[in-house]
Residue, then its C-alpha position, 0 to 999 in steps of 0.5 A: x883746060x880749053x874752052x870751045x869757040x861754041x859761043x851761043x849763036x843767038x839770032x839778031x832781032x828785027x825790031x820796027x818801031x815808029x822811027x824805023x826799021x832796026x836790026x838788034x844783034x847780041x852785043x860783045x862783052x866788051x863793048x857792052x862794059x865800055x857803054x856801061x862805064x861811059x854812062x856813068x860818069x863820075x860813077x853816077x848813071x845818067x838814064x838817057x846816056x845808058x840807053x844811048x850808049x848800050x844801043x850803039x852797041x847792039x843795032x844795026x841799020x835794018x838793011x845791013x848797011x852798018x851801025x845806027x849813027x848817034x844822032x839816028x838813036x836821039x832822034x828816035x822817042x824814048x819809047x822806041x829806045x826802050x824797045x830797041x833796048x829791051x829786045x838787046x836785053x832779051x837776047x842777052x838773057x837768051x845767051x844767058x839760058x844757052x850758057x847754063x854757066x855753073x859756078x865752082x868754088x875751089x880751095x885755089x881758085x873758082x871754076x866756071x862751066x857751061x855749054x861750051x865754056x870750061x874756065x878757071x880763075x885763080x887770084x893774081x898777086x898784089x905786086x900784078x894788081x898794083x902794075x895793072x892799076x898803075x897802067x889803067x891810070x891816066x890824068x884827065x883835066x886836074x884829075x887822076x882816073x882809073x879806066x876801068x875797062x883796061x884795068x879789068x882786061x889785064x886782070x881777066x888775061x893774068x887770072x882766067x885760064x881756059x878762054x878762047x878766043x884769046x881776046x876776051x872782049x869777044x865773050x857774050x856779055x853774059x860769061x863776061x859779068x859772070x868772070x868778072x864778078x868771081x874774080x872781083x870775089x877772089x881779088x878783092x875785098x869784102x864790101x864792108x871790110x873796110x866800115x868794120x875794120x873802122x868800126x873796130x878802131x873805133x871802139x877798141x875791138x880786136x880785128x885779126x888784120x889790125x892786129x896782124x898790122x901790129x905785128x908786122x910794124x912791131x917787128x919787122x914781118x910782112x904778113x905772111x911771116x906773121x900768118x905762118x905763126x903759131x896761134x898762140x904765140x901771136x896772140x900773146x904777142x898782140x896782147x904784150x903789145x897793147x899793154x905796152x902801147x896802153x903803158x906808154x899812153x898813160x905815161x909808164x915806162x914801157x919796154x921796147x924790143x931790140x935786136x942786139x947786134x951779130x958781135x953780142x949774139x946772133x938772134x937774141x932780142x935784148x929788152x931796154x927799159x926807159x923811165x920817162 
């Protein structure tokens, strides 16, 4: 599938405010998330340093001369600013309403559809995910941070098929938050995964992932040998293994599996039991 280069040709805004009179063009994904992650730093947003940023990205001098300078933008009244900035905003919106996208869930992956737009998103694999976080990963000061907007380029190029142009960066920002929200569902976690998998340690209740955790360190599986089993089967297993672990905690002799060598017979499990 291909998408078409139909982006939405939304027209730039003249704005005249009492600094000045500014041009507000619609900005570019990737300028508009690189603003974004840098006023927030530590991952807290700084209200002044979100405006600042988002503007640099989105107004132009009114006689076309090139971008507003920094120092034009500070010098201007927190209320020209939220001018400027609401009309980016406005015209962000009006790309949004152009793009009419329409989101699909798919047994394999999740396809997005719009005017002019045809994509579809399929997860990447953990060894893929791991290389991109290992190459969006650098030392600043005494301190190992992630660099956000790297990491989620490498994930939009390995995991959306049907773009055009090649380069991402080029989408409207309204198409790229949609993609990376889909793919940040397909290739992550829920939310609260991770508070109730404590939850559960915590009191003792079954979660299927501790327990396939169980499984694959009990015998040597990786998840998808353990997944592929019959459901009855694993369930018995897990309910033998936390007899033994509650055996062995309360001081009893426990048994524990071992697979016998080739000499004594290939794929037959020995049980040797240990009286402590």
């Amino acid at each position: 599938m291909r998408a078409e280069q139909q982006f939405p040709a939304i027209a730039p805004r003249t704005v005249v405010v009492e600094g000045g009179r500014f041009t507000v063009v619609p900005p570019c994904f990737a300028d508009w998330q690189g603003a974004l992650d840098r006023a927030c730093p530590g991952g807290q947003p700084d209200a002044q340093r979100l405006v600042e940023e988002c503007l640099l990205t989105c107004v132009r001098r009114a006689d076309n001369s090139g971008p507003v300078s920094r120092a034009a933008l500070q010098s201007l009244t927190a209320r020209d600013g939220d001018a400027l900035l609401s009309a980016a905003l406005e015209l962000i919106d009006g790309q949004r309403q152009w793009l009419d996208l329409v989101v699909r869930a798919q047994a394999d992956g999740v396809a997005i559809r719009g005017t002019g737009v045809q994509l579809w998103l399929t997860p990447w694999s953990f060894g893929e995910r791991n290389d991109a976080l290992r190459r969006a990963l650098r030392v600043e000061g005494d301190q190992v941070v992630l660099d956000m907007g790297s990491y989620e380029q490498a994930m939009v190029r390995r995991c959306v098929a049907g773009s055009e142009p090649e380069d991402p960066s080029a989408w409207p920002v309204p198409l790229g938050e949609v993609v990376l929200r889909e793919l940040d569902r397909l290739n992550g976690v829920e939310p609260a995964f991770t508070e109730t998998l404590a939850a559960c340690l915590r009191t003792g209740q079954e979660h299927p992932d501790l327990a396939l955790l169980e499984l694959c360190r009990a015998f040597g599986w990786t998840p998808e040998q353990a997944e592929r089993m019959g459901a009855r089967a694993g369930q018995r297993l897990v309910a033998t293994l936390q007899v033994v672990q509650a055996g062995a905690g309360a001081g009893y002799a426990t048994a524990a599996p071992a697979a016998l060598s080739s000499q004594d017979g290939e794929g037959v499990t020995r049980i040797l039991v240990h009286d402590d």
